[in-house]
KOLZA-657786 format. One record per residue (C-alpha): chain; y, x negated, z; residue in three letters; residue number from 0. Coordinates in steps of 0.1 Angstrom, whole numbers, padded with zeros to 4 digits. Layout:
# residues N
ATOM   unit       Y       X       Z   code   pos
ATOM      A       Y       X       Z    ALA   NUM
...
END
This chain:
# residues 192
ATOM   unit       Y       X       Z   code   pos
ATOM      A    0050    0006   -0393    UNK     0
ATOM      A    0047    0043   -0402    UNK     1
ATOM      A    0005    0036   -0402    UNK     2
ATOM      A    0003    0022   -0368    UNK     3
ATOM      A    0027    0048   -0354    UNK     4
ATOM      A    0004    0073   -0363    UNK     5
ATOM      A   -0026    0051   -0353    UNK     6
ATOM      A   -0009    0051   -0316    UNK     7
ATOM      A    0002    0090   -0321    UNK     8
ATOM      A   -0038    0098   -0323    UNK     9
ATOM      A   -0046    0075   -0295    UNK    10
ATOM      A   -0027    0091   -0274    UNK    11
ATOM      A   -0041    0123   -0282    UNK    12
ATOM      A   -0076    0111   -0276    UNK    13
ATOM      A   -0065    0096   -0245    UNK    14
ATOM      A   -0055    0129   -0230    UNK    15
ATOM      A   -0086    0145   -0240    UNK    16
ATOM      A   -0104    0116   -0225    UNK    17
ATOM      A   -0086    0114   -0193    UNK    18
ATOM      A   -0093    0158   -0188    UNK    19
ATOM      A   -0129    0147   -0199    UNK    20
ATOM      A   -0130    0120   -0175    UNK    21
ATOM      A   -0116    0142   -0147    UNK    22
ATOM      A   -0139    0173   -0154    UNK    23
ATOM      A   -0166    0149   -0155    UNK    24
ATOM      A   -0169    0160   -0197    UNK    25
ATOM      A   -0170    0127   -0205    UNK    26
ATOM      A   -0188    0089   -0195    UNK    27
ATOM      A   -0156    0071   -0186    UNK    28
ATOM      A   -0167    0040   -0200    UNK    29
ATOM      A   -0153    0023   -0227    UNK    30
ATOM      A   -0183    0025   -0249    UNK    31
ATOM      A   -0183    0064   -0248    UNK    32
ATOM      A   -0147    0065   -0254    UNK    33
ATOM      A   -0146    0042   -0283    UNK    34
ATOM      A   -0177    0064   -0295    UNK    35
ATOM      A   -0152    0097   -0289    UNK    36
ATOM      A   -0123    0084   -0308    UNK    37
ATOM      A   -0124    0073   -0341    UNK    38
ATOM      A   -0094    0048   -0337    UNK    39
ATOM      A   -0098    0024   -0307    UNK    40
ATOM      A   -0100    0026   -0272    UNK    41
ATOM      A   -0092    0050   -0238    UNK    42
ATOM      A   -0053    0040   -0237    UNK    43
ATOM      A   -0028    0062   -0226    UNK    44
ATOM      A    0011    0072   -0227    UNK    45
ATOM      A    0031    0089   -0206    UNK    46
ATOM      A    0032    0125   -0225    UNK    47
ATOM      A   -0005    0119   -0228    UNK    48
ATOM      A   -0016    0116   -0186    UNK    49
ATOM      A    0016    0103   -0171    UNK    50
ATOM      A   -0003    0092   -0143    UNK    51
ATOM      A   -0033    0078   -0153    UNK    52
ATOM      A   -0045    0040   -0144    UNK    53
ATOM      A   -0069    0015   -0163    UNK    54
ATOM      A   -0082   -0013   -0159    UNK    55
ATOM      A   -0075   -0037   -0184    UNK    56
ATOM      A   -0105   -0061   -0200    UNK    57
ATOM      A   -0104   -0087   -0218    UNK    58
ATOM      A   -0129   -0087   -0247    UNK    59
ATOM      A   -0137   -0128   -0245    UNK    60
ATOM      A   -0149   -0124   -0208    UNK    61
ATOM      A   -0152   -0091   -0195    UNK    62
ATOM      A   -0125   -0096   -0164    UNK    63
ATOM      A   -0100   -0076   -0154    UNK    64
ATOM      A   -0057   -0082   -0160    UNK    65
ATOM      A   -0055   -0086   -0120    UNK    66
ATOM      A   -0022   -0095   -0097    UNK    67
ATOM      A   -0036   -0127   -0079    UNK    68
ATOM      A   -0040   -0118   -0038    UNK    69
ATOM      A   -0031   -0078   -0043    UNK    70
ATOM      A    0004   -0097   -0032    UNK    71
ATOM      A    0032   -0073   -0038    UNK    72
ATOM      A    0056   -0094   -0042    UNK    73
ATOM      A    0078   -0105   -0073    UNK    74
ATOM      A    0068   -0132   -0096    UNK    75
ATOM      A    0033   -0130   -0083    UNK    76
ATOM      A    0011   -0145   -0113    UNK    77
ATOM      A   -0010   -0120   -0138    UNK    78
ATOM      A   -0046   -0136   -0138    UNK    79
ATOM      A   -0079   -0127   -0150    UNK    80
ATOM      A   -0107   -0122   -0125    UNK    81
ATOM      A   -0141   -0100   -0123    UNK    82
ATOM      A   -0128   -0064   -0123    UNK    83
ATOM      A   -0138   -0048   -0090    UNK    84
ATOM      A   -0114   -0013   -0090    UNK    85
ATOM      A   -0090   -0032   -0068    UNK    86
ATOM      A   -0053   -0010   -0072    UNK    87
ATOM      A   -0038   -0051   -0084    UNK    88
ATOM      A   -0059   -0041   -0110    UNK    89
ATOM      A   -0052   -0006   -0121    UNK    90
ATOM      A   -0024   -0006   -0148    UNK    91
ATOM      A   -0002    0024   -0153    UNK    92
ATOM      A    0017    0023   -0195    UNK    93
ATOM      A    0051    0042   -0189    UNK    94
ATOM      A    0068    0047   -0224    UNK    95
ATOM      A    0099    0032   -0225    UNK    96
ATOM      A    0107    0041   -0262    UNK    97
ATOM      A    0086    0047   -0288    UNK    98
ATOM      A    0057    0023   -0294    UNK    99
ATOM      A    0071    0001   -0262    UNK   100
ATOM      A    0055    0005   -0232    UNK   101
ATOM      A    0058   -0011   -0193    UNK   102
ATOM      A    0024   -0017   -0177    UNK   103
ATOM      A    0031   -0007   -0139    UNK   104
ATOM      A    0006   -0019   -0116    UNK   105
ATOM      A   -0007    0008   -0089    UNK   106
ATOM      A   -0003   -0011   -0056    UNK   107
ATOM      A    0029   -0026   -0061    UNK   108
ATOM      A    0048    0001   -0086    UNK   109
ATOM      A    0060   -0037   -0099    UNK   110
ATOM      A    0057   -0044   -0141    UNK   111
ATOM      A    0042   -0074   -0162    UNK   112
ATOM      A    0066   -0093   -0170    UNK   113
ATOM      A    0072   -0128   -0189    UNK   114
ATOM      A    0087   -0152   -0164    UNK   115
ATOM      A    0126   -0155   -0169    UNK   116
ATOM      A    0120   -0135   -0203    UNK   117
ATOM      A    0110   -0171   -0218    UNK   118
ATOM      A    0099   -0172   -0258    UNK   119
ATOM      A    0076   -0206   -0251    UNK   120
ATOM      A    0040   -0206   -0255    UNK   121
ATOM      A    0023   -0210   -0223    UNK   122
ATOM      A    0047   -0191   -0201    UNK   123
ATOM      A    0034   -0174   -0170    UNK   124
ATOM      A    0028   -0139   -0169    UNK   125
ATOM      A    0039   -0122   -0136    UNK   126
ATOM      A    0043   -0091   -0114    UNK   127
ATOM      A    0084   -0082   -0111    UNK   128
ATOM      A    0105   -0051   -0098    UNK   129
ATOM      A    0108   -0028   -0132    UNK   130
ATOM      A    0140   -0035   -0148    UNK   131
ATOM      A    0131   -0019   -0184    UNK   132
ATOM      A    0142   -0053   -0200    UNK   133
ATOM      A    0127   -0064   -0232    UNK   134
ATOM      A    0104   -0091   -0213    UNK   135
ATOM      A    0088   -0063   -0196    UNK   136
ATOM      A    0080   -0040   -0225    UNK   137
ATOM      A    0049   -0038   -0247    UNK   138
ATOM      A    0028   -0028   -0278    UNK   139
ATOM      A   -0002   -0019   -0284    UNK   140
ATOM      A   -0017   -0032   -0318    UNK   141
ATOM      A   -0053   -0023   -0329    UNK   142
ATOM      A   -0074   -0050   -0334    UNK   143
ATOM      A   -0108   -0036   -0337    UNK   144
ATOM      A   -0119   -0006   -0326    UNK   145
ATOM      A   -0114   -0002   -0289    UNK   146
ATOM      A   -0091   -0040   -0286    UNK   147
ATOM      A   -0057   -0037   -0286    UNK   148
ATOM      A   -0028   -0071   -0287    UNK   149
ATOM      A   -0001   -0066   -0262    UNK   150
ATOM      A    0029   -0080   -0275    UNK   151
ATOM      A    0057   -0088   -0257    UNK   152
ATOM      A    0089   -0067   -0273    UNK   153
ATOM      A    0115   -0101   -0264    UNK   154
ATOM      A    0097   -0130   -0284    UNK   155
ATOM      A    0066   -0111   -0306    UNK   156
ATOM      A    0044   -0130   -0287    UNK   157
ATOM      A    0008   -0118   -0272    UNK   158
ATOM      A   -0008   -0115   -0236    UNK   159
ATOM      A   -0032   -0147   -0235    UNK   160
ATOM      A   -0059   -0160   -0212    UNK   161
ATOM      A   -0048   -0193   -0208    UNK   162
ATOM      A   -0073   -0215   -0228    UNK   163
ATOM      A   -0096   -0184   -0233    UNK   164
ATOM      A   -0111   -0196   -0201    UNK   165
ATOM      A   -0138   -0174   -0186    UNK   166
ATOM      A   -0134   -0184   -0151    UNK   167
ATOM      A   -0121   -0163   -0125    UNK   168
ATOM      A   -0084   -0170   -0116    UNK   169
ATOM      A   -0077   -0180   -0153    UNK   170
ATOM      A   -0032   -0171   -0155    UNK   171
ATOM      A   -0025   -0147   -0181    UNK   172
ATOM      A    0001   -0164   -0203    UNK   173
ATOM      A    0024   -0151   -0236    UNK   174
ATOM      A    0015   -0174   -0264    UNK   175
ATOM      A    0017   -0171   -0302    UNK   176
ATOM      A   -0006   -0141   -0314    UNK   177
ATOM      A   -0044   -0155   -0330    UNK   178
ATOM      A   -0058   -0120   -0327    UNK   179
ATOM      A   -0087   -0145   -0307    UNK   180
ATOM      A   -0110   -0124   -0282    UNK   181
ATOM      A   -0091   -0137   -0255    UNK   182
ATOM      A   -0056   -0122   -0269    UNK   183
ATOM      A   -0075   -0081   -0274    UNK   184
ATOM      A   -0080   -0063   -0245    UNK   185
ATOM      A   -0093   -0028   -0240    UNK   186
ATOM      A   -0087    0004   -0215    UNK   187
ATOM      A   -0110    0022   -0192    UNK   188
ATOM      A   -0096    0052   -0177    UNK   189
ATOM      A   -0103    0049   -0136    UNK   190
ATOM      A   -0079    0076   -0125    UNK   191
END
């Protein structure tokens, strides 16, 4: 516990170093020359770190983007995959809730990802819903590899999930028992 705490503590370092890179044009903004600036994962970010910062979210099994299906703003919209195109349903904002939890606000809606009724079944839905800072809507970030991260749902320990690790576009992003498969490690690329 202590390990990954300071795992996440240096990430979030790099990440603000990153993110001023990014910005001052210092740095690639791609997730290859972030992973090749920080020695422990990925671009991620917390909210001491760039408070306002987006990423995209990929999926390491298909290269897609954690999108809200139709840019709909509306609650219990479904969490899909699809080719990432810098869409704003696709820009994902991580607001620390308490240490090593995180909500994932989307920019166009200011709504949070969320597991449908707060459910602890494999297979359930993964939605857009009005921030309430319940457990269902908060997150962790465990490394993986270098530059993947699990998100795992605080409320049943369970991990964001392409349904069937499907590659096609349109694919629901489900909770489902962590397999630490490609389709359950997703990394962060800083877009602004």
């Amino acid at each position: 516990m202590v390990k990954t705490r300071w795992r996440l503590a240096r990430i979030l370092a790099v990440a603000a170093f990153v993110a001023v890179s990014t910005v001052t044009g210092l740095g690639g903004g791609s997730m290859a020359n972030a992973a090749s600036t920080a020695s422990t994962g990925p671009v991620t970010a917390g909210p001491q770190a760039a408070a306002y910062t987006y990423y995209e979210i990929v999926i390491r099994h298909s290269g897609k983007c954690v999108d809200v299906r139709g840019a709909s703003t509306a609650n219990s919209t479904p969490i899909i995959q699809y080719t990432c195109h810098r869409g704003a349903n696709q820009e994902w904002r991580l607001v620390q809730i308490q240490r090593g939890y995180y909500e994932l606000v989307v920019r166009h809606s200011g709504k949070c990802l969320d597991v449908t009724g707060a459910s602890h079944a494999n297979s359930t839905q993964v939605i857009q819903y009005t921030c309430h800072r319940g457990a269902n809507q908060q997150w962790s970030l465990v490394e993986i590899q270098r530059g993947y991260y699990e998100l795992v749902a605080r409320h049943s320990g369970k991990c964001l999930d392409v349904r069937g690790a499907s590659t096609a576009n349109s694919t629901p992003i489900i909770q489902y028992t962590c397999h630490r498969g490609a389709n359950q490690q997703f990394g962060f690329i800083a877009v602004g």
